[in-house]
C-alpha positions as CSV (number, residue, x, y, z in Angstrom):
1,X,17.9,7.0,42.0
2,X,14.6,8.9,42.5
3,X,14.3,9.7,39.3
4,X,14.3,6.2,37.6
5,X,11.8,5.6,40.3
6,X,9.9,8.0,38.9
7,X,10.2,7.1,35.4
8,X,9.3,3.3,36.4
9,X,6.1,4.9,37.9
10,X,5.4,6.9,35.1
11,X,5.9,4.0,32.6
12,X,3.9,1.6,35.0
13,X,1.0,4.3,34.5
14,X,1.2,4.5,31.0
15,X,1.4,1.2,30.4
16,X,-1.9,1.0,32.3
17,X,-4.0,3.8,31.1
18,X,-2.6,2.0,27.1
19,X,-4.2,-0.9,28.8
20,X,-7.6,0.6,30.1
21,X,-8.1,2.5,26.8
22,X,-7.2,-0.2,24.5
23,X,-10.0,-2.4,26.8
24,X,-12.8,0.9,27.3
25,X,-12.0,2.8,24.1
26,X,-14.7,5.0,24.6
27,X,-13.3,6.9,27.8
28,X,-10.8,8.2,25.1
29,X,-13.3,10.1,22.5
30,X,-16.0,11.1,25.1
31,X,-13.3,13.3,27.1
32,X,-12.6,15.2,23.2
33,X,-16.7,15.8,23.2
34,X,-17.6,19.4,23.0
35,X,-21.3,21.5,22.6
36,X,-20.3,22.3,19.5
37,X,-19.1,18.4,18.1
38,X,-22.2,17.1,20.2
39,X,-24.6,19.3,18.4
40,X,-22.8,17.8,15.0
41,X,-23.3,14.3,16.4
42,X,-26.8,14.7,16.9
43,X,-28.1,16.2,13.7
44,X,-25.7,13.8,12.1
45,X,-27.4,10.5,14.7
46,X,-30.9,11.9,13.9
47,X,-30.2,11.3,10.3
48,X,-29.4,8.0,10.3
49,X,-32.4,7.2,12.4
50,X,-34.4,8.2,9.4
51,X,-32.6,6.2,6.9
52,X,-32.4,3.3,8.7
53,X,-36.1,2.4,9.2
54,X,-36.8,1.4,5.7
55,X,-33.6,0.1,5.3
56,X,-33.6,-2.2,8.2
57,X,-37.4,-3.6,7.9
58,X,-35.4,-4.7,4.2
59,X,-32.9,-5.9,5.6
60,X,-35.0,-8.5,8.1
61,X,-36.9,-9.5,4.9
62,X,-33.6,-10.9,3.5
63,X,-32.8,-12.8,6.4
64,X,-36.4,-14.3,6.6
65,X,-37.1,-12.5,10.0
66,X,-40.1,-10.3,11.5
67,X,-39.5,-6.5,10.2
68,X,-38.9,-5.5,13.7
69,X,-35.5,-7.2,14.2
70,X,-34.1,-5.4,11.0
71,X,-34.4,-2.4,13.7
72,X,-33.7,-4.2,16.7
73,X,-30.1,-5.3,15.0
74,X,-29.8,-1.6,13.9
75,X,-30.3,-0.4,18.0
76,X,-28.5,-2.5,19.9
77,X,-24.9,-3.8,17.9
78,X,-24.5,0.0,16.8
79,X,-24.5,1.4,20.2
80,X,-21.8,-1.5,21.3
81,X,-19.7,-1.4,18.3
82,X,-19.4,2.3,19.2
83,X,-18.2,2.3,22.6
84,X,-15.7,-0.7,22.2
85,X,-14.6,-0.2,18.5
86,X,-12.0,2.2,17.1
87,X,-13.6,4.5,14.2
88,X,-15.4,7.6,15.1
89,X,-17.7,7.1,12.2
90,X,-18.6,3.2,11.5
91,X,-22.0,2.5,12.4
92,X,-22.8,-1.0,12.8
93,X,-26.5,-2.8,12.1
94,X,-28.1,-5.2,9.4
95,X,-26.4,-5.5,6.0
96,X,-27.4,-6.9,2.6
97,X,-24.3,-9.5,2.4
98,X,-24.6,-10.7,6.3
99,X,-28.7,-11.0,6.2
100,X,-28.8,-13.3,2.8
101,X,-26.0,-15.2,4.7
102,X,-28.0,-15.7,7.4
103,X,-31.3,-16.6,5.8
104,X,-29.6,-19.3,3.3
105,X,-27.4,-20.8,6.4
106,X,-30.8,-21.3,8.7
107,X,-33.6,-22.0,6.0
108,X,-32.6,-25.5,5.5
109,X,-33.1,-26.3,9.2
110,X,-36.4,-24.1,10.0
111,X,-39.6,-22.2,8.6
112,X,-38.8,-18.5,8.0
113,X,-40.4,-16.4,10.6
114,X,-40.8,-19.2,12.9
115,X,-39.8,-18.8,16.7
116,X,-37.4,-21.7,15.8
117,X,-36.0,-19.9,12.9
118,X,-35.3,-16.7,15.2
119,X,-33.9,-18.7,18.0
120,X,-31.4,-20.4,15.2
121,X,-30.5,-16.9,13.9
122,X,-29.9,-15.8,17.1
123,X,-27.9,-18.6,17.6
124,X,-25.8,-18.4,14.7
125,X,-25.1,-14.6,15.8
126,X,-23.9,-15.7,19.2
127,X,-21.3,-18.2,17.4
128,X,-20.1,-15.7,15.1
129,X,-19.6,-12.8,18.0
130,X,-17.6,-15.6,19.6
131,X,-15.7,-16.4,16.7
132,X,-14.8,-12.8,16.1
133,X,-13.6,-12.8,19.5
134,X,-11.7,-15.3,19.3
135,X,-9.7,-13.6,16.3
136,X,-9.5,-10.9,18.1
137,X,-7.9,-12.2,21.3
138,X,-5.3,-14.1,19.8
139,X,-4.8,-11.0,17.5
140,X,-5.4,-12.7,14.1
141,X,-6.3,-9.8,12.7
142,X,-4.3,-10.8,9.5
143,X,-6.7,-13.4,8.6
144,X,-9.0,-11.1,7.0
145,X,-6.4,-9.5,4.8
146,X,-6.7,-13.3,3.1
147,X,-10.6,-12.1,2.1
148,X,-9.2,-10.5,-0.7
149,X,-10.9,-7.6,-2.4
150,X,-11.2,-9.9,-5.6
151,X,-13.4,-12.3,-2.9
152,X,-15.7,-9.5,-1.8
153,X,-16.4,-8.1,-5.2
154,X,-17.2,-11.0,-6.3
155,X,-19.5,-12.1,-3.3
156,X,-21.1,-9.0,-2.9
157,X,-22.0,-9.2,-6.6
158,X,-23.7,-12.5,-6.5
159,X,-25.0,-11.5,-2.7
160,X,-27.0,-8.7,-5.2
161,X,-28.2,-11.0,-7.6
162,X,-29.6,-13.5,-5.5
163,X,-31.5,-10.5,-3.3
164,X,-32.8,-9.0,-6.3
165,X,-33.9,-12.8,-7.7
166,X,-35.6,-13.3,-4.0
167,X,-37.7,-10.4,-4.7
168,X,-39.1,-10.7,-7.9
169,X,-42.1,-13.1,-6.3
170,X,-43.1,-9.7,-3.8
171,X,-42.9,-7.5,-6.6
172,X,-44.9,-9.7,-8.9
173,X,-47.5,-10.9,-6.2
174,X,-47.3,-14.2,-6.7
175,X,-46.5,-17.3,-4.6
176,X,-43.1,-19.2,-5.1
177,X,-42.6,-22.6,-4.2
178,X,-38.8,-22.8,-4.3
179,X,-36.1,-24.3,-2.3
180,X,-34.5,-21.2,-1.5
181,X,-31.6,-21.5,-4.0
182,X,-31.0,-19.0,-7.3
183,X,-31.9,-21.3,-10.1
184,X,-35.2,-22.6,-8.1
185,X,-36.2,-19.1,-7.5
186,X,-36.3,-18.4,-10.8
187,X,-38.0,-21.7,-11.5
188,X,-40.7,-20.9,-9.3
189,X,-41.2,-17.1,-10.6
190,X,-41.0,-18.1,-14.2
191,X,-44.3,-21.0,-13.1
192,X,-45.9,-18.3,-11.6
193,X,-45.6,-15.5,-14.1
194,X,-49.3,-16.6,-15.6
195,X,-50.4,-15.2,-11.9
196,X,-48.8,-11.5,-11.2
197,X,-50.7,-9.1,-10.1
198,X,-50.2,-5.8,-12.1
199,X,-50.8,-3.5,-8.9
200,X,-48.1,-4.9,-7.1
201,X,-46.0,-4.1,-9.7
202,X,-47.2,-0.7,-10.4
203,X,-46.3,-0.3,-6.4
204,X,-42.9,-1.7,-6.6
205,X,-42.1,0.8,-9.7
206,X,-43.2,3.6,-8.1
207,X,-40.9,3.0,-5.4
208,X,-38.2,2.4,-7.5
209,X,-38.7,5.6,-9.9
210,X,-39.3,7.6,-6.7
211,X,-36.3,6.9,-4.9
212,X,-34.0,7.5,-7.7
213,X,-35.8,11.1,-8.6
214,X,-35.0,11.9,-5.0
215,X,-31.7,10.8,-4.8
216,X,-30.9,12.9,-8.2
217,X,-32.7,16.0,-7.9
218,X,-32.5,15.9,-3.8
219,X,-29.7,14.1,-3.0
220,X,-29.2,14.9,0.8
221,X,-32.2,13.7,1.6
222,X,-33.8,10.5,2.7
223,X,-34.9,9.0,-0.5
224,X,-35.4,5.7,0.6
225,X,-37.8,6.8,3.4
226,X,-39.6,9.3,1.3
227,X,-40.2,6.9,-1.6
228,X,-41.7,4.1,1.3
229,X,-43.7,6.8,2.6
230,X,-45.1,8.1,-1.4
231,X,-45.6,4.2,-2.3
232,X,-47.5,3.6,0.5
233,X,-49.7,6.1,-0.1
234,X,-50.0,5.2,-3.3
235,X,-50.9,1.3,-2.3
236,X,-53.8,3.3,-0.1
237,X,-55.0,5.3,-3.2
238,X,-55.4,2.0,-5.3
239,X,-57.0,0.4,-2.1
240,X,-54.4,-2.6,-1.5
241,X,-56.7,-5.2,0.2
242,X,-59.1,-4.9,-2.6
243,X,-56.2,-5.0,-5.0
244,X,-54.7,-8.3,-3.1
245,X,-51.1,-6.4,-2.6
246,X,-49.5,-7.8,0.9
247,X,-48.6,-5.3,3.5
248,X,-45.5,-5.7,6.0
249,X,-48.1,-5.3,9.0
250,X,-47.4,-3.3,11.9
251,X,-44.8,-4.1,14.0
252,X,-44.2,-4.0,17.7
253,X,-43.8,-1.0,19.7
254,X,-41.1,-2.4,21.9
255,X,-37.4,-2.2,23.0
256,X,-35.4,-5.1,21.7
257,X,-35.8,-7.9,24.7
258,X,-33.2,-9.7,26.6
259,X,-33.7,-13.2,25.3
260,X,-31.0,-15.4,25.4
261,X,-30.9,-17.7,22.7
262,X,-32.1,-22.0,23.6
263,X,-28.4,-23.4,22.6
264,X,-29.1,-27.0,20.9
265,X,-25.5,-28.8,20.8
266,X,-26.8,-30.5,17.2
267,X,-27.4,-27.2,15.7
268,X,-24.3,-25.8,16.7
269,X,-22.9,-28.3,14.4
270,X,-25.4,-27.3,11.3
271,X,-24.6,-23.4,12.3
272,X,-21.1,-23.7,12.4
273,X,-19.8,-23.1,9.0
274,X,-22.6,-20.0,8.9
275,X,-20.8,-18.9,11.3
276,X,-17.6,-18.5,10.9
277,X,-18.5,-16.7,7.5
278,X,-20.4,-14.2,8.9
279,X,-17.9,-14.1,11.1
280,X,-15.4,-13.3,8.6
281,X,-17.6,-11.3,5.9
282,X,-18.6,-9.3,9.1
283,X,-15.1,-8.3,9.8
284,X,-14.1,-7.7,6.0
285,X,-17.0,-5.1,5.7
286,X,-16.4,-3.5,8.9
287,X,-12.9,-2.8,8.7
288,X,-13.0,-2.4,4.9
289,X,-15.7,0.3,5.3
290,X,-13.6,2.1,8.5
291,X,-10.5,2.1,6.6
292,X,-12.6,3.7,3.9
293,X,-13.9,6.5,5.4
294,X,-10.8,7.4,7.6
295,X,-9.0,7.9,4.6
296,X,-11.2,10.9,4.1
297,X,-11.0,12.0,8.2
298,X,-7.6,11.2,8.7
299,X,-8.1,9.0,11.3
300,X,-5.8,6.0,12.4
301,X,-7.6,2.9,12.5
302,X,-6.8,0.2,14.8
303,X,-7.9,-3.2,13.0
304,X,-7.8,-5.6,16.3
305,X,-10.0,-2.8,18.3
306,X,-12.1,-3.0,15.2
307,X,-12.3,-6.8,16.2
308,X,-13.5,-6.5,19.3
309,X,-15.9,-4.1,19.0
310,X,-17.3,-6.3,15.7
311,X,-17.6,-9.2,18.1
312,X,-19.1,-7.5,21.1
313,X,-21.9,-6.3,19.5
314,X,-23.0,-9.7,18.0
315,X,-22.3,-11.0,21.6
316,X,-24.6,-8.7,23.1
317,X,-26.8,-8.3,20.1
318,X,-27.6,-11.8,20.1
319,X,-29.1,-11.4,23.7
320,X,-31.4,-8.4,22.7
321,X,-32.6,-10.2,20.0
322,X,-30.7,-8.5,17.4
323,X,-29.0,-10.8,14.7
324,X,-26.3,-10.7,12.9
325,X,-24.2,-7.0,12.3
326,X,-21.5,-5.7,10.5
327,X,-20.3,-2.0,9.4
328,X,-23.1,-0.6,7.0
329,X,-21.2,1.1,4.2
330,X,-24.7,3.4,3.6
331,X,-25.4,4.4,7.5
332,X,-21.5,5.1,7.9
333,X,-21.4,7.1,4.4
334,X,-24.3,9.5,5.7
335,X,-22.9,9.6,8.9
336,X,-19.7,11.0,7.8
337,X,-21.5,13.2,5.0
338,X,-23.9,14.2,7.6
339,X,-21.0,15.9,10.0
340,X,-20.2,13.5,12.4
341,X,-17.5,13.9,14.6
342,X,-17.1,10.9,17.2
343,X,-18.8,7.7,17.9
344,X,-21.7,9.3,20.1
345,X,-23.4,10.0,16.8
346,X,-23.8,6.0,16.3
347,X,-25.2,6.1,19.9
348,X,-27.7,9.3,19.4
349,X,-28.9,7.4,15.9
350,X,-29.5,4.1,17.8
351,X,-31.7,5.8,20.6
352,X,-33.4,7.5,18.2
353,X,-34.3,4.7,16.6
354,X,-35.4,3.2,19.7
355,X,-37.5,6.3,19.9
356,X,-38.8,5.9,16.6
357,X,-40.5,2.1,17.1
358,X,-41.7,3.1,20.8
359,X,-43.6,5.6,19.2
360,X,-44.3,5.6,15.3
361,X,-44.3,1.1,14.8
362,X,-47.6,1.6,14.0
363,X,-47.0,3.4,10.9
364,X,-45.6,0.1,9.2
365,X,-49.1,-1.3,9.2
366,X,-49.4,0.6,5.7
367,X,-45.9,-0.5,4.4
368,X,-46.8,-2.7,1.3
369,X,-44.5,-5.4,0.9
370,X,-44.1,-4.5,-2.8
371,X,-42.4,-1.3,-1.6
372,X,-40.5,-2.9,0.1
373,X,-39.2,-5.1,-2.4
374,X,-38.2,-2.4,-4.5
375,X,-36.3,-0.7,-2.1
376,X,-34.2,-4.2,-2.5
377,X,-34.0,-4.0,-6.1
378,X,-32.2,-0.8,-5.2
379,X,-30.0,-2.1,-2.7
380,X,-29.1,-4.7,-5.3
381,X,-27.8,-2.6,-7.6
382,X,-26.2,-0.5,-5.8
383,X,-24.0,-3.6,-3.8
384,X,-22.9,-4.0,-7.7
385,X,-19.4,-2.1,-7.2
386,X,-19.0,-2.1,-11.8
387,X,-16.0,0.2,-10.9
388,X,-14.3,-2.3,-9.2
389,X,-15.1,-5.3,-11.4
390,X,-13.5,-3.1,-14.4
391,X,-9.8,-2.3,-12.6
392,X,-10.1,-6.0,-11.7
393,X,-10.9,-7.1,-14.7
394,X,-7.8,-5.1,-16.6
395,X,-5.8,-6.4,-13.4
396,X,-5.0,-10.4,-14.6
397,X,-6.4,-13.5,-15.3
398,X,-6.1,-14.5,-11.6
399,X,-7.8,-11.8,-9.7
400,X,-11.0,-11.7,-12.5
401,X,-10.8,-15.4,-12.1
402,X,-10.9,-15.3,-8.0
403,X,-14.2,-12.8,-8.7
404,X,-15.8,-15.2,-11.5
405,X,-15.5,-18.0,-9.3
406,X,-17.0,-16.3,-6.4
407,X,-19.7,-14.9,-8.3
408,X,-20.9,-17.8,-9.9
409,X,-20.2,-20.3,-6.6
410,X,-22.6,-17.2,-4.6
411,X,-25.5,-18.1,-7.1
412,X,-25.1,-22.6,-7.0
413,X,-24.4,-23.2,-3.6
414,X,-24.5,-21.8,0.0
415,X,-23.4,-18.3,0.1
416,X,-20.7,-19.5,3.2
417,X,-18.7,-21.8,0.9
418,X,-18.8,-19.4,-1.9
419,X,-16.6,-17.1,0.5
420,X,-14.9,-20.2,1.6
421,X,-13.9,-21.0,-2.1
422,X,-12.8,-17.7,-3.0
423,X,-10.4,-17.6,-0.4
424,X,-8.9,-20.4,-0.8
425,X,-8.7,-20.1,-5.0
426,X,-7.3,-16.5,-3.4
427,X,-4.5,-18.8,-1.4
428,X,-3.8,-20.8,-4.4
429,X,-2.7,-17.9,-6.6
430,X,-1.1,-16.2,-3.6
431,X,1.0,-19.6,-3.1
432,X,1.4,-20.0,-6.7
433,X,3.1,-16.6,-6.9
434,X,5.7,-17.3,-3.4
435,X,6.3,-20.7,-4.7
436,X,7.9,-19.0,-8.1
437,X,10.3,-16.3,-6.2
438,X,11.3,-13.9,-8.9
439,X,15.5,-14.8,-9.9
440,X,17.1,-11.9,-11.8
441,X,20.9,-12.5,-13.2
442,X,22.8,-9.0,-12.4
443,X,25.6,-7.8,-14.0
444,X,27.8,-5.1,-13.5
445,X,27.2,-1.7,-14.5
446,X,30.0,-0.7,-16.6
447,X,29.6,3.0,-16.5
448,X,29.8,3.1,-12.3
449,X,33.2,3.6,-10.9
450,X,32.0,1.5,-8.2
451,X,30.4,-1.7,-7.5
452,X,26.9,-1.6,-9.1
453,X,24.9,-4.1,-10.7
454,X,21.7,-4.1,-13.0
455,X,19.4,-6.1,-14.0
456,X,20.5,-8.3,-17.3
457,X,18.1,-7.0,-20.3
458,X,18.9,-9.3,-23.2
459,X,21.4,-12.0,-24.4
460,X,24.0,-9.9,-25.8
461,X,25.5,-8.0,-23.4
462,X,28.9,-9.1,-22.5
463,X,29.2,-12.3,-19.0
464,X,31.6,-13.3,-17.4
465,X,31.9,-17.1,-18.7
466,X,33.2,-18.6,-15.1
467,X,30.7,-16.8,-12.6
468,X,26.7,-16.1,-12.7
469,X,25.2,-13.4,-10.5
470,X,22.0,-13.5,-9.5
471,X,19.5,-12.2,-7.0
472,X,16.5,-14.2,-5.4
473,X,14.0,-11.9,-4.5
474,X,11.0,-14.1,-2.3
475,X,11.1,-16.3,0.7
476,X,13.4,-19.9,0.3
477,X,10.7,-21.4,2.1
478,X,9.6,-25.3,1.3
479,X,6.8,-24.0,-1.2
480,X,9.6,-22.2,-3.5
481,X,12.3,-24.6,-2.8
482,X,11.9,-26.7,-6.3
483,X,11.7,-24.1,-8.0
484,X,15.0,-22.2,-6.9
485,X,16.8,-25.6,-6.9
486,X,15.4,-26.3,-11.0
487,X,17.3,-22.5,-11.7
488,X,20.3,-23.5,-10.3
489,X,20.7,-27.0,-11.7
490,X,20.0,-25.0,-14.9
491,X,23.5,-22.3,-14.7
492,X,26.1,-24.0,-17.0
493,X,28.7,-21.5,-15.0
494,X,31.1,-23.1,-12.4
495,X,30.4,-20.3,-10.1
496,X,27.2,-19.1,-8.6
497,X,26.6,-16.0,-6.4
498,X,23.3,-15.8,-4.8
499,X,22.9,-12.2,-3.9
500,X,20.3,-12.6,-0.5
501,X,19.1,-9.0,0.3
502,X,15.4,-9.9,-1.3
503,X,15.1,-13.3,0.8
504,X,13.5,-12.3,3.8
505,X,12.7,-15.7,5.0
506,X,14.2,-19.2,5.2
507,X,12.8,-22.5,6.6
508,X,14.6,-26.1,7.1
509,X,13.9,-26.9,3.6
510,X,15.7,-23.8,2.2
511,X,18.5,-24.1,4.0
512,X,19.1,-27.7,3.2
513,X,18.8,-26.8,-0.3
514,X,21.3,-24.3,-0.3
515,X,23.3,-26.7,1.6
516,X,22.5,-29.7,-0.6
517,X,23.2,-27.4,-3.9
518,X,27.0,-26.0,-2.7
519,X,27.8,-29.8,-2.2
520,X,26.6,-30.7,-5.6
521,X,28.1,-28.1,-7.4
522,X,31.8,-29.1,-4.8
523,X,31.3,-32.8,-6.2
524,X,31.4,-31.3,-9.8
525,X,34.3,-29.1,-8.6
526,X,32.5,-25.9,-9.4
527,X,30.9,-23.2,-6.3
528,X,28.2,-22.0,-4.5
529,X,28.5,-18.1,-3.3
530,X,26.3,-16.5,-1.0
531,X,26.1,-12.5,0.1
532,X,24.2,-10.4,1.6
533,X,22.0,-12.3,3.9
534,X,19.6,-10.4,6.2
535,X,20.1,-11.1,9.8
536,X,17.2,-13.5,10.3
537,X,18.7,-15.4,7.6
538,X,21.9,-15.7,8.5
539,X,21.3,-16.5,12.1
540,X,19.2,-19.5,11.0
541,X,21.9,-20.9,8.7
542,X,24.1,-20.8,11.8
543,X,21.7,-23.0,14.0
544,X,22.2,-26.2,12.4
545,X,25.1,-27.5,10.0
546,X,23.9,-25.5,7.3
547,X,26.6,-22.6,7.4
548,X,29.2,-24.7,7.8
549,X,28.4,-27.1,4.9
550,X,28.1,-24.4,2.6
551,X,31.5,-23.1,3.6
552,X,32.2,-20.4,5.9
553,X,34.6,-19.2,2.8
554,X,31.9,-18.8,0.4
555,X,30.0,-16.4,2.6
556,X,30.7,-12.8,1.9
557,X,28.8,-9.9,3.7
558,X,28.6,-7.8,0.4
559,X,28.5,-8.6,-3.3
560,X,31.8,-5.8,-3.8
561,X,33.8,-8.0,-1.3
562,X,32.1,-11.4,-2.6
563,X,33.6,-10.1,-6.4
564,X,36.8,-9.0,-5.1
565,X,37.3,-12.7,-3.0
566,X,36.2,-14.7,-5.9
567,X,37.9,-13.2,-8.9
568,X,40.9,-14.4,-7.2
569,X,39.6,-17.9,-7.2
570,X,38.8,-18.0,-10.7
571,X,40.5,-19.9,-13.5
572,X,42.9,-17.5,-14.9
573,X,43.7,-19.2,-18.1
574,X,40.4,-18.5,-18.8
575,X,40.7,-14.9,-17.6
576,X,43.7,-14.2,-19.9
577,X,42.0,-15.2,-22.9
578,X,38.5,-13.6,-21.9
579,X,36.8,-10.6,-23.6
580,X,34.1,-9.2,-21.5
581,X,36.3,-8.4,-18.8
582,X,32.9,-6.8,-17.0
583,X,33.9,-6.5,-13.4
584,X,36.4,-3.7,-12.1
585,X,39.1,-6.4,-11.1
586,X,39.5,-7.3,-14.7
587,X,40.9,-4.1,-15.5
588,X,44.5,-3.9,-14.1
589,X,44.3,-7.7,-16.3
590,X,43.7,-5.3,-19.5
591,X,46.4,-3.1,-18.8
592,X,49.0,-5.7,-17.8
593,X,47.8,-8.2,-21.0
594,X,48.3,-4.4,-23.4
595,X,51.7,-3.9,-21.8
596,X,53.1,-7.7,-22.8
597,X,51.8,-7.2,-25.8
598,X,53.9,-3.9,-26.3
């Protein structure tokens, strides 16, 4: 008696500590934390600091905000999406995808850089941490699993296109008058060509050439930063006031400040469908890119954690003035390359960071906005996954055409409903393909000394001319029930066995035409055979009439006792006088047909 006390208690315990950890993750990795994986994680954080600065004042161009919230969104969001998230290497922040989402979602309703326009983004965040949150508390973690890689290729793809289009005004240094759209972007830059000023060019291509030199001849280092830091220099030399090319200006030396966003209930309206696709872009990236990289550590991902720790750092980040996050594929990929061992190198790169704008914003006083620019164009191309467009492109007709779709909607409309199309183009073909369950007619293997039954290959081989076997291989579910119910009408053979072992569902409308189909084929006085039903399926079958109508006779557990049971129900004049004689039951017929005949 003690003792199951004791095991109650221990349970009890363990349920609770699951519990605690599963709510403060972090108390789980900072308890593995040695000297030796702390020094790791903070060469590893330090690294990141450096490549985030250019990366993030990019980033907050996208989205149409001040340059310092590209950093502030790279501070706080990383530091929360590490303490309440489950990879050890994910680092959270600004991304190209989420920060063209947010610009073309909050444009329409407010100047660009305007306190309104901040308060909006800020706004939008709030809705889509919530959101997340949601998803994650009802566990519907499954939802994103219906962003199918097809979808993100192809948004990602257009994402690119439109950033790099969105910079061609900064790199030419001329002034656009567009609407914020693809096509009137490159209205507006093709009116202004007549206009560009040469040095901004010349500024934006030495960027461009500099960064990929570094990245080829030097590639663990921070080519991003060192080719901001050589362009500017270079916009000095030529003397960029003089030469009318735009600098980003300096930016405050400040921590990111509590402000909580001024909630308008119209807006909320106008946000909403922003923000339920960063909300789900957010979530794709992040637990696309964790997945990624624990493939290489070997470390066990837990998607709904993922959730949470997604949606608590836009919660939180949208009160620090940080806007929207997600996973960064680069900052994770150099964290991880860099050494990293647990989360505290996401929290050692954030307060460096922090570090960095208390005590160097000045420096971004002599960032031209050219440079800048260029740094995009390389962003662009490398959110351009051609890999991954070529396996989908040899994959079918109706994964390139999810990708097309979603490409071409990212550059004609808002980026929100280009996701929202490609997903549901991605249900269509999903429920295209479970609405047409695959039906293979088996026959018997005539080589086994035992039951065994194969797959039918062509016309000619030898059928038994009272009895079809086939096997349904899908869910009988209302979507596919037509189309199961078309087959069947179709078998000229009296008898029909169903072989269930590949339906793993059944709703109402499956069972009734199973029902409805064994009463048809009674009218005609012909059969309907079923075997080998999973449990789920059989149990539902015995809730209503359904079993019962079908006939409790015409139910076998296995297809070798279904074959055995219905041979003896079969016509036998037509058994004497039949050739193919394919199951193991016609053989004693042989041998007593050989020894009248003798």
């Amino acid at each position: 008696m003690p003792q199951s006390t004791g095991n109650s208690t221990a349970h009890s315990q363990t349920g609770k500590h699951s519990a605690i950890t599963r709510l403060l993750p972090f108390l789980v990795w900072m308890r593995l934390i040695t000297p030796a994986k702390a020094r790791d994680d903070l060469f590893a954080g330090l690294t990141n600091a450096v490549i985030v600065l250019p990366q993030g004042v990019a980033y907050a161009l996208i989205a149409g905000m001040p340059p310092e919230y590209g950093l502030y969104a790279a501070i706080v969001p990383a530091i929360i999406a590490a303490l309440f998230g489950s990879s050890w290497h994910l680092i959270s922040g600004p991304t190209a995808a989420l920060s063209i989402v947010v610009f073309t979602t909050v444009s329409p309703l407010a100047e660009p850089g305007s306190a309104e326009f901040i308060n909006l983004v800020l706004v939008l965040t709030l809705m889509a941490g919530l959101f997340q949150l949601l998803l994650a508390f009802f566990r519907f973690g499954t939802l994103v699993n219906f962003v199918s890689h097809s979808v993100v290729v192809g948004f990602t793809t257009g994402a690119a296109i439109v950033i790099a289009s969105s910079q061609v005004k900064n790199i030419l240094g001329v002034s656009v008058e567009s609407s914020g759209s693809f096509i009137s972007t490159w209205q507006g830059v093709i009116a202004a060509a007549g206009d560009t000023n040469w040095f901004a060019v010349s500024v934006a291509a030495v960027t461009v050439v500099c960064c990929i030199l570094v990245k080829k001849l030097l590639p663990r280092w921070p080519n991003m930063l060192i080719a901001m830091v050589v362009s500017s220099g270079y916009a000095w030399w030529l003397g960029a006031a003089d030469k009318g090319i735009q600098l980003v200006g300096e930016i405050p030396g400040s921590l990111p400040p509590f402000l909580f966003p001024q909630i308008d209930a119209g807006s909320l309206y106008e946000l909403a469908p922003g923000a339920i696709a960063i909300g789900l872009l957010g979530l794709v990236e992040a637990v696309s890119i964790a997945r990624s990289v624990a493939t290489r550590s070997r470390q066990s991902i837990h998607g709904n954690q993922e959730f949470y720790g997604q949606a608590l750092s836009n919660i939180v980040g949208s009160v620090f003035s940080s806007y929207a996050s997600s996973g960064s594929f680069t900052r994770t990929g150099v964290n991880y390359s860099s050494g990293a061992r647990t989360p505290l190198a996401a929290i050692i790169a954030a307060i460096s960071l922090a570090a960095i704008v208390l005590l160097f914003a000045d420096l971004t006083s002599y960032v031209p906005i050219p440079s800048m620019a260029g740094l995009l164009l390389i962003v662009s191309w490398n959110l351009i996954d051609f890999h991954h467009i070529g396996c989908i492109f040899k994959a079918g007709k109706s994964e390139f055409a999810v990708l097309a779709v979603t490409f071409c909607a990212t550059l004609v409309m808002a980026l929100e409903f280009a996701i929202y199309l490609g997903v549901i183009l991605s249900l269509v073909f999903y429920l295209k393909r479970t609405s047409q369950p695959t039906i293979v007619e088996v026959l018997p293997d005539p080589n086994s000394p035992s039951p065994f039954f194969n797959p039918a290959h062509n016309d000619q081989q030898p059928r038994c001319p009272q009895l079809r076997i086939i096997r349904i291989e899908g869910s009988l579910f209302f979507g596919a029930v037509n189309f199961v119910k078309d087959y069947l009408e179709n078998v000229s053979e009296a008898n029909v066995l169903i072989v269930a072992n590949g339906v793993n569902h059944i709703d109402i409308a499956g069972a009734e035409m199973l029902m409805n189909e064994a009463q048809r084929r009674r009218e005609k006085g012909q059969t309907l055979y079923l075997s080998n039903l999973k449990v789920q399926v059989n149990e539902y079958l015995s809730k209503g009439e359904y079993r019962a109508a079908i006939g409790e006779e015409q139910i076998f557990l296995s297809k070798g006792i279904a074959i055995t049971q219905i041979y003896n129900r079969l016509n036998r004049d037509i058994c004497d006088h039949c050739k193919s004689r394919i199951f193991i039951e016609c053989k004693p017929t042989i041998i007593a047909s050989d020894t009248v005949q003798n």
